[in-house]
C-alpha positions as CSV (number, residue, x, y, z in Angstrom):
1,X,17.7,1.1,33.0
2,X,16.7,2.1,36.3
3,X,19.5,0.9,38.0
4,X,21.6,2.6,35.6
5,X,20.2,6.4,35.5
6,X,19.7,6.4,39.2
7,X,23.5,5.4,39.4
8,X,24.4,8.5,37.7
9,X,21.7,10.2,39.8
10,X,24.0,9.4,43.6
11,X,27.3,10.4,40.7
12,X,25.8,13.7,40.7
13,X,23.9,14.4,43.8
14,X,23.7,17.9,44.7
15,X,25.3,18.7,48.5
16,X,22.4,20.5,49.5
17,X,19.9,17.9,51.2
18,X,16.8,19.7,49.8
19,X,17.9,19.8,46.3
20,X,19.5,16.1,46.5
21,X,15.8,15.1,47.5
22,X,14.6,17.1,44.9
23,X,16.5,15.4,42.3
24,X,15.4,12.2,44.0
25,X,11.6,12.8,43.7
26,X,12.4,13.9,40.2
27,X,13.5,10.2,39.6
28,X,10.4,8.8,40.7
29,X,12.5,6.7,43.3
30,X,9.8,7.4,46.4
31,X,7.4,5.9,44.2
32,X,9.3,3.3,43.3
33,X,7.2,0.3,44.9
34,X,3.9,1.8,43.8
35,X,1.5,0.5,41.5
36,X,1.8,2.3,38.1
37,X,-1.8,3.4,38.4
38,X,-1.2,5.6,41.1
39,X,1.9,7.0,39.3
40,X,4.9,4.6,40.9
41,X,7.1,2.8,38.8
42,X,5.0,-0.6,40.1
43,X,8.1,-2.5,40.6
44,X,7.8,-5.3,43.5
45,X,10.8,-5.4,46.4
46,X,11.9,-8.8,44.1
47,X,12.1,-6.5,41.1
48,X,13.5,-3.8,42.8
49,X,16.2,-5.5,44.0
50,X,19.0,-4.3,42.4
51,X,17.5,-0.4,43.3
52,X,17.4,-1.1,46.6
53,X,21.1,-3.0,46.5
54,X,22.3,0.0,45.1
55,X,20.9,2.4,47.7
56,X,22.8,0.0,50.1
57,X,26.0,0.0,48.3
58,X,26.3,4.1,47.4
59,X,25.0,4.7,51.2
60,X,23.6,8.1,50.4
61,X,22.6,10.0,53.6
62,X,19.1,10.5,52.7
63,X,15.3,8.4,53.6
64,X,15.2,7.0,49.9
65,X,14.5,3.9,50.9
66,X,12.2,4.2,54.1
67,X,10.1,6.5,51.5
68,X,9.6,3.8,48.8
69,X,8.3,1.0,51.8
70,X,6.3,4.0,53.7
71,X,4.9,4.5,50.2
72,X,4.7,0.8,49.6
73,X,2.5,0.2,52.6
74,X,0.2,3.1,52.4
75,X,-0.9,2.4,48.8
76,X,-1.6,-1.7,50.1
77,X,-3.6,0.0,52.8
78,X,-5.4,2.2,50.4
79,X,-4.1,5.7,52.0
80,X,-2.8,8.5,50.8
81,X,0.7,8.7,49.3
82,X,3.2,10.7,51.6
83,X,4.0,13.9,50.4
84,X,8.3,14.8,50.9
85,X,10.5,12.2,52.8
86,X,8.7,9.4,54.9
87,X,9.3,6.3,57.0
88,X,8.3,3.6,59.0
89,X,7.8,3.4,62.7
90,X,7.5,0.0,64.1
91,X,5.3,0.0,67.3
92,X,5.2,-1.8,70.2
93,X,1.7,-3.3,71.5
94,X,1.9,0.2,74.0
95,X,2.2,2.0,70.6
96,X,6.0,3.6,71.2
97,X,8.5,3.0,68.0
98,X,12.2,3.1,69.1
99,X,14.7,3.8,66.4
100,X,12.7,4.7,63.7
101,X,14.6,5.9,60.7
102,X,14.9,9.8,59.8
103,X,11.8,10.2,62.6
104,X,12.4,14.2,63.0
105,X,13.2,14.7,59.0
106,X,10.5,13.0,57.6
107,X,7.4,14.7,56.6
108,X,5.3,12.0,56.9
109,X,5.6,8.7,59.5
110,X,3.6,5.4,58.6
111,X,3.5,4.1,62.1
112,X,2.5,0.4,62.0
113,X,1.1,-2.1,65.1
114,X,0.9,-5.5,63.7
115,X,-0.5,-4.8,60.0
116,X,-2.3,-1.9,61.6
117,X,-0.8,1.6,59.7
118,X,-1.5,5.0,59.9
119,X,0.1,8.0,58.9
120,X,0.7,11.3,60.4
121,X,3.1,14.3,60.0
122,X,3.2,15.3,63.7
123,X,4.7,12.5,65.8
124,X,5.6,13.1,69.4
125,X,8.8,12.9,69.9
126,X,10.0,10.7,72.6
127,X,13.7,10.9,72.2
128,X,16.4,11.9,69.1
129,X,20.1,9.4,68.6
130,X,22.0,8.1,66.1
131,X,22.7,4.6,65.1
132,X,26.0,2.9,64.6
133,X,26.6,4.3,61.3
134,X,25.5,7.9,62.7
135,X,22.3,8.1,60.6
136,X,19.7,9.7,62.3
137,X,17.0,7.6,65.1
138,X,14.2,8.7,66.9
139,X,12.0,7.1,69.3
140,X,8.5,8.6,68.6
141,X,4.7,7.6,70.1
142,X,1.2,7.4,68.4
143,X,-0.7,7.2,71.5
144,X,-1.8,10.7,70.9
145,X,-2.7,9.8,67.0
146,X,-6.8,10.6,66.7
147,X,-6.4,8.7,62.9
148,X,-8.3,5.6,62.1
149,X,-5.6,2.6,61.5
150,X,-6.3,1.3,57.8
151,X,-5.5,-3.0,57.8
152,X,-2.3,-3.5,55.2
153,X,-2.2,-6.7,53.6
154,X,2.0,-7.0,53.8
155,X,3.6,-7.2,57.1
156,X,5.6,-3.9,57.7
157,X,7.9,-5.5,59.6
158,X,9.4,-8.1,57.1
159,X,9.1,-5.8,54.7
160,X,11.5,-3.4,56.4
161,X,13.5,-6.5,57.4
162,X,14.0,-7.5,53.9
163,X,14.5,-4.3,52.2
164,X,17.3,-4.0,54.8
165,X,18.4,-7.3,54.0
166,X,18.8,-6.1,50.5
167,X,20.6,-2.8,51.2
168,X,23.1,-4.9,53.3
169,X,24.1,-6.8,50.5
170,X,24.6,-3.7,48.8
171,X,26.7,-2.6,51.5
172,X,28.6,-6.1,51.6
173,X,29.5,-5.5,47.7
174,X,30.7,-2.6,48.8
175,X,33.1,-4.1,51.2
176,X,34.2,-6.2,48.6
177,X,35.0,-3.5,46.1
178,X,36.8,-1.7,48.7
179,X,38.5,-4.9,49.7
180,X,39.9,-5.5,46.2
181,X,40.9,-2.4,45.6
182,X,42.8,-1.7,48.4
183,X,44.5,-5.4,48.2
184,X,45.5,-4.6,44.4
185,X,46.8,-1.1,45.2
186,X,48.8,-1.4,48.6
187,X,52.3,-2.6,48.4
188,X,54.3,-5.1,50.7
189,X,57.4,-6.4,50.2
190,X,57.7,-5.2,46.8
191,X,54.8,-6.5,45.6
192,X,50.8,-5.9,46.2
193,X,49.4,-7.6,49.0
194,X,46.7,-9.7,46.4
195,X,49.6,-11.4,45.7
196,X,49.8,-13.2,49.0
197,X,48.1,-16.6,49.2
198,X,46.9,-16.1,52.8
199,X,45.0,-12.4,51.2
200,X,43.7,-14.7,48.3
201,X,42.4,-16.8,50.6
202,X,40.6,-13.6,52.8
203,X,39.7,-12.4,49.3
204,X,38.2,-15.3,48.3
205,X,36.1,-16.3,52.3
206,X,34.9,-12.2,51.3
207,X,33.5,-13.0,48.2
208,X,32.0,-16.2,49.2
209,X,29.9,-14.5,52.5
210,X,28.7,-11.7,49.4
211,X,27.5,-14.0,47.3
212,X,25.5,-16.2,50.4
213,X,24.5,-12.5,51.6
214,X,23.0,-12.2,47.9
215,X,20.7,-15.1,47.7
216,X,19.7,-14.3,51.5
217,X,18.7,-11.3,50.6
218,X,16.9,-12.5,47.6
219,X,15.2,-15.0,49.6
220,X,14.2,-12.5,52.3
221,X,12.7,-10.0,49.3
222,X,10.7,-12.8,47.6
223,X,9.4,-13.8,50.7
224,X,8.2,-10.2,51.9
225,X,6.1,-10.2,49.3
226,X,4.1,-13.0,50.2
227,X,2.0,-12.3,53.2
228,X,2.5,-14.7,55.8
229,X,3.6,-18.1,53.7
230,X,6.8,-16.0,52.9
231,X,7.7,-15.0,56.6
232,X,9.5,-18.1,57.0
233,X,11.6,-17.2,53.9
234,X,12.6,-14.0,55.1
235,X,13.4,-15.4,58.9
236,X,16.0,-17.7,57.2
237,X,17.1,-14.7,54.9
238,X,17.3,-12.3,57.5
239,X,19.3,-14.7,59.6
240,X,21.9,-16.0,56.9
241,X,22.3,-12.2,56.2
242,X,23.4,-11.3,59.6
243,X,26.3,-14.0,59.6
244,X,27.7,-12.7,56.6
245,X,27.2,-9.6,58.4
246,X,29.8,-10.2,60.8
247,X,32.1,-12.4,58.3
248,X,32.0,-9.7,55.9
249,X,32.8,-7.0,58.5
250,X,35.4,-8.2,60.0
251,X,37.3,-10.1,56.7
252,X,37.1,-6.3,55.2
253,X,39.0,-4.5,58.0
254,X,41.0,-7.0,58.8
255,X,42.7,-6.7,55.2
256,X,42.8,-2.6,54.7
257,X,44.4,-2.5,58.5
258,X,44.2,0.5,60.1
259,X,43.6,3.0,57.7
260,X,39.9,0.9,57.1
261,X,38.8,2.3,60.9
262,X,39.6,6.2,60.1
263,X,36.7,8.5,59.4
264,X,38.7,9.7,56.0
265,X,38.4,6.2,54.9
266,X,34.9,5.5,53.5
267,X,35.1,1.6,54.7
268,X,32.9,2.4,57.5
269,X,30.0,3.8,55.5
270,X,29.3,0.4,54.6
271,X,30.8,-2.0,57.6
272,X,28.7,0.4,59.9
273,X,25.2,0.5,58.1
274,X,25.7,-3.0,57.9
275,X,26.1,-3.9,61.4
276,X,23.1,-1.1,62.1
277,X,20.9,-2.2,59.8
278,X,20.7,-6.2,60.8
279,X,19.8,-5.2,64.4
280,X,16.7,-2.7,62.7
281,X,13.1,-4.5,62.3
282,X,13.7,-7.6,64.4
283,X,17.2,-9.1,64.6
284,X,18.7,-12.1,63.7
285,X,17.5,-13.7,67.3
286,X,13.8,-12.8,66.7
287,X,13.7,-14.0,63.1
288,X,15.2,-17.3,64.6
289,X,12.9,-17.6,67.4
290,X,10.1,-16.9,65.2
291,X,11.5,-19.7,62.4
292,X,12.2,-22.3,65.3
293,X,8.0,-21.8,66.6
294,X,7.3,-22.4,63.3
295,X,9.3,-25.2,62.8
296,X,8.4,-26.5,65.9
297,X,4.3,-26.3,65.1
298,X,5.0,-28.6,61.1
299,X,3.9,-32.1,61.8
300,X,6.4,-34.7,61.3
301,X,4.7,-36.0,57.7
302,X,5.3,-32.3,56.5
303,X,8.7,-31.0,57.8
304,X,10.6,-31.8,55.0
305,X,8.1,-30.1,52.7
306,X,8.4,-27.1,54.9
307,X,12.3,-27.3,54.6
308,X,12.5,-27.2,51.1
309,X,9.9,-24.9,50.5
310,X,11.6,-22.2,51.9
């Protein structure tokens, strides 16, 4: 139902960024992750899957997602709930965040060291960018932050990992959508190029890296929730996730040709949050590294246990 009425929420989204947010809060989706005691809708990042998936697939320009994990984390950490558009600043041990989503919009920034969080509406602001997909970066500090860190019992930074695992697979279904589409539609030789056996077979390698990208992502959002015996779920997530990534990407523009790298075209709302997002929260090569160490410290009597309970 959720899924559904915030669907025809993005249908109708006013232009204005205030108002769109408006209409957002009005939805409840900030709260989203909350517990239903403190007014969310107290739906897990498992639950929410198909919320956050959908926020990946309609790629709507605004922090919807960042606010539900800022959100998230401050409620696990017993803090108060951000007021307006928030987001998530990993930090460094030196306590500088690089790329952190929507940094200068946000009202409110849930800067996190290890499971350490605190929040604060006046960041400093190192630097301002963009990412791949042109959404907005900043590189902020909390070295001048006089707030007390409050201990979170989730790690921010597999939760942010796995709720962009899950809007990548939005984005992927999007790619397929396109993909189809544009196969059915365009013309070659008198007839439409889904009618080729060597587009079949692209068609059908496409859907095959969405549906591996699905259960990555599912994997990585089960495992999120589950303090650190779920890390090494979302490491192999994260990690599937980014090959499909790259499958996905390049399978998608390699059938709409050239009209798929244009700026009219919306393709590259999806292809280039995709690619953006995987290299946000620890990429592929960390997770890896981080899976392999683990790996690495099982004793021999319990590795396969630790395979297959992934």
């Amino acid at each position: 139902m959720i899924v559904d009425a915030t669907g025809r929420l993005f249908d109708g989204l006013p232009e204005d960024p205030a108002e769109a947010w408006a209409a957002v809060e009005a939805q409840g989706l900030p709260l989203a992750l909350v517990d239903v005691a403190q007014d969310g809708l107290g739906l897990s990042i498992s639950e929410a899957f198909d919320l956050i998936a959908l926020c990946g697939r309609r790629a709507i320009a605004l922090p919807i997602v960042e606010t539900m994990i800022a959100n998230l984390l401050l409620s696990r950490a017993a803090l108060p709930l951000a007021e307006g558009m928030a987001s998530v600043a990993i930090a460094s041990a030196e306590g500088r965040a690089i790329r952190v989503p929507w940094g200068k919009e946000a009202q409110t920034i849930v800067f996190c060291n290890g499971r350490q969080i605190v929040a604060t509406d006046r960041p400093w602001i190192v630097s301002e960018g963009i990412n791949l997909a042109s959404e907005p970066r900043t590189t902020l500090d909390w070295g001048r932050l006089s707030a007390t860190p409050a201990s979170c019992d989730l790690d921010p930074r597999a939760v942010l990992s796995a709720v962009r695992a899950v809007q990548i697979s939005g984005a992927i279904e999007a790619m397929v959508a396109s993909s189809l589409d544009y196969a059915s539609a365009r013309q070659q030789f008198g007839r439409p190029l889904s009618k080729f056996q060597v587009i079949q077979h692209q068609l059908a390698l496409l859907g095959e890296e969405a549906a591996a990208a699905k259960v990555a992502a599912r994997l990585a959002a089960d495992g999120a929730s589950n303090g650190d015996v779920g890390l090494a779920s979302v490491a192999v997530g994260l990690v599937r996730i980014a090959e499909a990534v790259g499958a996905t990407v390049n399978i998608s523009h390699q059938l709409h040709g050239a009209i798929g790298t244009t700026e009219e075209h919306p393709l590259h709302r999806s292809t280039l949050r995709a690619m953006a997002w995987r290299e946000e929260a620890g990429n592929s090569r960390a997770w890896a590294k981080m899976l392999g160490e683990r790996a690495l410290a099982v004793q021999p009597d319990a590795f396969w246990e630790f395979v297959t309970g992934l």
